[in-house]
N, C-alpha and C positions, 0 to 999 in steps of 0.2 A: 230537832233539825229535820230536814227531807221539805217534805210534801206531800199532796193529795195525790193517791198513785188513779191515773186512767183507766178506761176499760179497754180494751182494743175493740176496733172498730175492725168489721170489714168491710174492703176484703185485702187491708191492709194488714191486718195480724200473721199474715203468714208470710210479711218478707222477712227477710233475714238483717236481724236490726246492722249488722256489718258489712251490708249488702254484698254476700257472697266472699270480699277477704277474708281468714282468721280470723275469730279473736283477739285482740291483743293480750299480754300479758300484762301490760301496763297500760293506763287509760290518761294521763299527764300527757296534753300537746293533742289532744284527742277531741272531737266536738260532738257535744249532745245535739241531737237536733229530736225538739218536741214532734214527735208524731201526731197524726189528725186524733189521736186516742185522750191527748191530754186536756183536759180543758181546766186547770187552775190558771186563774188568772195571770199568776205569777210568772208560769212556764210557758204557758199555751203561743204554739207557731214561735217559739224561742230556739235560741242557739246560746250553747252553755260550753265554756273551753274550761276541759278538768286542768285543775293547778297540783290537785293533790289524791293519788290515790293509792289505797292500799289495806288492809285488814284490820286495821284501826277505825278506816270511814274514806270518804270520799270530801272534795270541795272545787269548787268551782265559780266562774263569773258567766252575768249573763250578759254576751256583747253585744244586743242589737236592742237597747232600751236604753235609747240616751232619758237621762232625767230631767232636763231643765232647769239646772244651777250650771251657773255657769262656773268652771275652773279658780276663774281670779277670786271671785267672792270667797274660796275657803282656803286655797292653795297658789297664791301668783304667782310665787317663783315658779310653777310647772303649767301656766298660762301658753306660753308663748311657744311650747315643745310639746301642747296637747293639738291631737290630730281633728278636724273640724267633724263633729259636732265637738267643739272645746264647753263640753258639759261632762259636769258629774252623773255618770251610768249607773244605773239601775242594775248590782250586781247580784242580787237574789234578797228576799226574804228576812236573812240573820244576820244579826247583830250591823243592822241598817247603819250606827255612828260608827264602825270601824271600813277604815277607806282600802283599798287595794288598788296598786298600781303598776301595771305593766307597760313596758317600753320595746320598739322596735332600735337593736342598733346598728350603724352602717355598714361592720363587717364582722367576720365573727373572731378577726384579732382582738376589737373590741373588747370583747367578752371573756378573753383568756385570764386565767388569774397574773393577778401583777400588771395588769396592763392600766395604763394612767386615767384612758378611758371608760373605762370598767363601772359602772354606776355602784354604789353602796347597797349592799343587801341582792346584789345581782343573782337569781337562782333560776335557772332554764326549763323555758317551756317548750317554746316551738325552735327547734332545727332549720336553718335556714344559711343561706350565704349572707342573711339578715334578720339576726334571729330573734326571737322574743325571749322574754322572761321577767320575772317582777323585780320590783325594787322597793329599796325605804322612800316611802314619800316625805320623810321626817325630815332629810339632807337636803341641801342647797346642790341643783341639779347643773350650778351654771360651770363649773368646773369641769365635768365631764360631757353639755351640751353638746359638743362638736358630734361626741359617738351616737347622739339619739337622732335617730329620722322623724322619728311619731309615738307618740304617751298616749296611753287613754287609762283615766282615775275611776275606780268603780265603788259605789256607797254601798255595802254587805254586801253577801254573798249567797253560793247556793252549797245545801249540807249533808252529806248522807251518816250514818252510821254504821258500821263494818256491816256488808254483805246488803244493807239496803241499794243501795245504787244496781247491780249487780242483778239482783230481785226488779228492779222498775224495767231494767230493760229486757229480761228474760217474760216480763208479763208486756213488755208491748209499747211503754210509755219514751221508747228513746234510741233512734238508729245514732249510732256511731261510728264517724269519719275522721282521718287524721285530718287536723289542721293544717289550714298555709299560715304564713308566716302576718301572708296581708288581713288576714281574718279580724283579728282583735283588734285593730285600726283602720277599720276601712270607713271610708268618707259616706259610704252610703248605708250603714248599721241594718236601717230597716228591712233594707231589701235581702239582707243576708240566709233569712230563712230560705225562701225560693231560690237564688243563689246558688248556695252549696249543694241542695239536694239535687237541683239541677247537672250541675256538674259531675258528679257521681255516675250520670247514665243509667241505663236500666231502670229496676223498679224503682228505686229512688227517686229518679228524674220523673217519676208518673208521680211519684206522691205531690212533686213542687206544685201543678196543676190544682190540687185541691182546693177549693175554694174556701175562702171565711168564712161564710156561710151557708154550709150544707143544703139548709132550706128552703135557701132562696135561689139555689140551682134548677 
């Protein structure tokens, strides 16, 4: 699992990948964003929302790499409740044939346990008065449609091993920001990188400015 770790670049190695908040103690609901440092293919100018983390390992999707499959061709029941680009995402690397799918729902009574709403397999990512969180894509979603506003299906994922992750960002490869709710569904994927980092302010907001290509600056 993982990846090619970067080297850091300056004179970007000396932000502070948290830009100035804490820490978290927990990194679930949190977004990797690839610094100018990384260059595997895989990660490079990506944006990764952790699903899972902890001293075991880390895991994650990458949301701004629609794939071009479209939704209906593998999964139609969840066609119609996928947020446009309605493609199967590029969600990292591993075990590329196992799907993940996360759902935005209308409120967060929703979500409550016992509620009729409540999608199957429902477990919480982002916080929100509209919150995210994954589900079984295995179940017929029309029964509880009313409570989804926006789905997006992701093909693998991205993987650390206890203390790797941790390690990538402490050498340089990945500032981390809490997620919005609208993150993992937004209509405009690609542009998510400059986006978030944007909005952050400060040094952050300088890094979005970086160019693709350094050399032809």
């Amino acid at each position: 699992m993982g990846h090619h770790r970067g080297v850091p670049i300056e004179p970007f190695s000396e932000f502070d990948p948290f830009g100035g908040d804490p820490e978290p103690p927990d990194l679930v609901g949190h977004l990797l964003i690839a610094t100018p440092a990384v260059e595997d293919p895989n990660f490079r100018r990506r944006v990764i929302l952790v699903l899972d983390h902890g001293l075991h390992g880390s895991m994650g999707v990458v949301i701004d790499r629609p794939g071009g499959v479209a939704v209906d061709q593998l999964l139609p029941q969840w066609h119609d409740l996928a947020t446009a680009p309605a493609e199967l995402f590029t969600g990292g690397p591993v075990s590329r044939n196992s799907l993940v799918g996360l759902v935005r729902l209308a409120d967060r009574d929703a979500a409550s346990e016992g509620s009729p709403g409540r999608p199957a397999g429902w477990r919480p990512v982002v916080d929100d008065d509209r919150p995210v969180g994954t589900v079984d894509l295995g179940i017929d979603p029309a029964p509880v449609a009313g409570s989804i506003v926006a789905a997006r299906l992701f093909s693998g994922y991205a993987g650390w091993e206890g203390g790797q992750l941790e390690d990538e960002i402490e050498e340089g490869s990945w500032y981390v920001v809490p997620a919005e709710a609208r993150d993992p569904v937004s209509a405009d994927p690609e542009g998510l990188w400059r986006r978030v980092l944007r909005r952050q302010g400060g040094a952050l907001a300088l890094v979005s400015g970086y160019p693709v290509d350094p050399a032809a600056n």
